[in-house]
N, C-alpha and C positions, 0 to 999 in steps of 0.2 A: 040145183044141189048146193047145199050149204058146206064148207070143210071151215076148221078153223086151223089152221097152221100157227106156232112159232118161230119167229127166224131170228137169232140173235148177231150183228156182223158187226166184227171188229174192222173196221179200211179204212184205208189213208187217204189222209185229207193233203192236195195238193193243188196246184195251181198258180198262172203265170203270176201274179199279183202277190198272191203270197210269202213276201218277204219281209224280216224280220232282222236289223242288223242284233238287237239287243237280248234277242230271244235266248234264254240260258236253254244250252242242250243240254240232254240226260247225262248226267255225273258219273262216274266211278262205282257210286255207291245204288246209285237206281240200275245201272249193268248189269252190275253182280248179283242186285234182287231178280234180275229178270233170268239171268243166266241158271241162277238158282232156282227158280221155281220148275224150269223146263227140267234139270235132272228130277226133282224128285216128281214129274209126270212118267218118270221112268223107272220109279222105286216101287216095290212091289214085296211083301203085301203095304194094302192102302199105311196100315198100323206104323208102317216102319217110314211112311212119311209124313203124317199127322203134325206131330212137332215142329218142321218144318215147314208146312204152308201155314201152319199157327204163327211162327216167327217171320214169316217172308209179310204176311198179311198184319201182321202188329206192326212191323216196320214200314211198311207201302201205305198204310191206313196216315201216316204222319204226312206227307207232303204229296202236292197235288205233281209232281216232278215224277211220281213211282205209280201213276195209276195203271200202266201198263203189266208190272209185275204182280197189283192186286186184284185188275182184274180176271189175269191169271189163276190167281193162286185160288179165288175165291169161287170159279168157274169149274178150275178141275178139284177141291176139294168138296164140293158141294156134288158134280156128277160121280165121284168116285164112292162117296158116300152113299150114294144113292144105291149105284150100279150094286155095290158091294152087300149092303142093307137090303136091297127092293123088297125080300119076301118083308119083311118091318114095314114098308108101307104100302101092303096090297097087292103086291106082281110078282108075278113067277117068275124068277130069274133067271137070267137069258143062260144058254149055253158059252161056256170057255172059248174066248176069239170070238162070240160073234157083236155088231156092229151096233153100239149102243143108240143109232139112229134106224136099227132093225126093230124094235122091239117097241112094245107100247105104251111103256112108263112115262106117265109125262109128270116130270120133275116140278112144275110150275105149280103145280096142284099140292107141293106138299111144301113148300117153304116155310110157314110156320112148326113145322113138325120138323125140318131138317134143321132149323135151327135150334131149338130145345135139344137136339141130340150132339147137335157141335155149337158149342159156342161160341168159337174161332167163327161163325161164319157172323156173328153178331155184326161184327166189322164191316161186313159187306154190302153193298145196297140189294135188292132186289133183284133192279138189271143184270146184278152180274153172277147171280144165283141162273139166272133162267136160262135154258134148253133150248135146240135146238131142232125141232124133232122134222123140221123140212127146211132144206137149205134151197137156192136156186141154183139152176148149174151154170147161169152164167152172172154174173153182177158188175157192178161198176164202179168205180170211187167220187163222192161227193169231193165235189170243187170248192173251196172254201177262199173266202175273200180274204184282203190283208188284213180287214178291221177283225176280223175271227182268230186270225192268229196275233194281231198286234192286244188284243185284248185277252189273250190266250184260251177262248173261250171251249171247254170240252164239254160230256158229255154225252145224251144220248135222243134218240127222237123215237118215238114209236108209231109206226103207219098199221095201217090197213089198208090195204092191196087186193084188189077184184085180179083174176088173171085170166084170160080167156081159152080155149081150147087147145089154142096154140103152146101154151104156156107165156106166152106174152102179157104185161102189164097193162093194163083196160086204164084202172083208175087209182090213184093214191089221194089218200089224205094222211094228214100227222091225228092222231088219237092222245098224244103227248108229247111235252117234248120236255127239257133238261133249258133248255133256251130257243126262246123264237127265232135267233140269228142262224141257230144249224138247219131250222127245218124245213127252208131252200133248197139249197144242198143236198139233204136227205131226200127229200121229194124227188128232186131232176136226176137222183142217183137211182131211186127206185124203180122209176118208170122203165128205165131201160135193164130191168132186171129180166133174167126167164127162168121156167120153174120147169121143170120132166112134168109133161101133160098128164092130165089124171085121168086115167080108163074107166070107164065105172060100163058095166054090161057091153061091153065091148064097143066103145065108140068114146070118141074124148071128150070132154064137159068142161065147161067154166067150171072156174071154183071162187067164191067169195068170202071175206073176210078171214085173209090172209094176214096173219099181223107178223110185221118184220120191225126190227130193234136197231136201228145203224146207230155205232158208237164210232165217236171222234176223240182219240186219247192223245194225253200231253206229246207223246212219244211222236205219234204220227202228224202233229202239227209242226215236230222239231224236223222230223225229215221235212216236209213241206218248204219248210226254208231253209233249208241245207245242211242241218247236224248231222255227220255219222253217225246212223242209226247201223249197225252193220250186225247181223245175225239176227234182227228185227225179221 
């Protein structure tokens, strides 16, 4: 049996090595973009927070210091749109409260079209447009070396993962990556990944061509070497 999953996971990159005296931590001003985006994940209707992930995301699009706050903003104003929209691109829209990882829209499938309808999301790459529609339930955080943080290097990797019956990790390869220096890291993170077993005619199956997204953001290499990161 063939599934294809998407995972997309934001985790901190950490590690003894890891040290950085010179490393500028996040500012004041990348704070308050991060502080800010999480309230309006809690403004309601989407309408009345639109202009604000448009301004969080014009702001955070400027410096590599804020990609935390954009990949934020660009993440829930793209699913919120979506959820909000669906019947506009095809799917029945789910019932009030229920679990946008309930349901079978898969967002990835429309990003050129979610873009034509928001242009705020112009700003945004790809990765951080895309959905999540199977998560694992337990994951790990890639270890990253000091030359990755001394070099400050972020980004994203994208695997493809065989997962066996178990829900355990069989095989990983990288299918892309943002840089060849993270997809180490990403690798030895994913292996030890598990996934809720998949039932199919009542008995558990492998599932292959898993594809999972690990992102390494400015913020999270800032913890790694010791910035307060604190409500992170």
């Amino acid at each position: 049996m063939k599934s294809v999953f998407a995972l997309s996971i934001l985790l901190l990159v950490c590690g003894p090595e890891a040290k950085a005296d010179d490393f500028p931590c996040p500012d004041e001003q990348s704070r308050q973009l991060l502080a800010e985006v999480r309230e309006l994940n809690n403004v309601h209707p989407l309408s009345n927070a639109e202009l604000g992930y448009a301004r969080v995301i014009e702001q955070a699009s400027r410096r590599e210091m804020d990609d935390l706050p954009l990949y934020i903003a660009c993440k829930s104003l793209a699913s919120r749109t979506f959820r909000t929209n669906c019947s506009d691109y095809g799917y029945e829209c789910p019932h009030p409260g229920s679990d946008i990882m309930e349901w079978p829209a898969q967002i990835n499938d429309w990003i050129p079209e979610l873009r034509a309808n928001v242009p705020t999301l112009a700003s945004c790459p790809d990765a951080y447009i895309r959905q999540d529609p199977k998560l694992p339930i337990v994951r790990f955080k890639p270890v990253v070396s000091r030359e990755i943080v001394d070099e400050k290097i972020t980004g994203w990797v994208m695997l493809a993962l065989d997962v066996d019956e178990y829900g355990r990790v069989t095989n990983a390869h990288v299918t892309s990556s943002t840089s060849s220096q993270l997809e180490a890291p990403a690798l030895e993170a994913a292996r030890r990944f598990r996934y809720q077993k998949e039932l199919v005619d009542n008995r558990y199956v492998p599932v292959t061509g898993v594809s999972a997204t690990i992102y390494v953001s400015y913020w999270l290499l800032a913890e790694a070497v010791g910035c307060s990161t604190s409500g992170e």
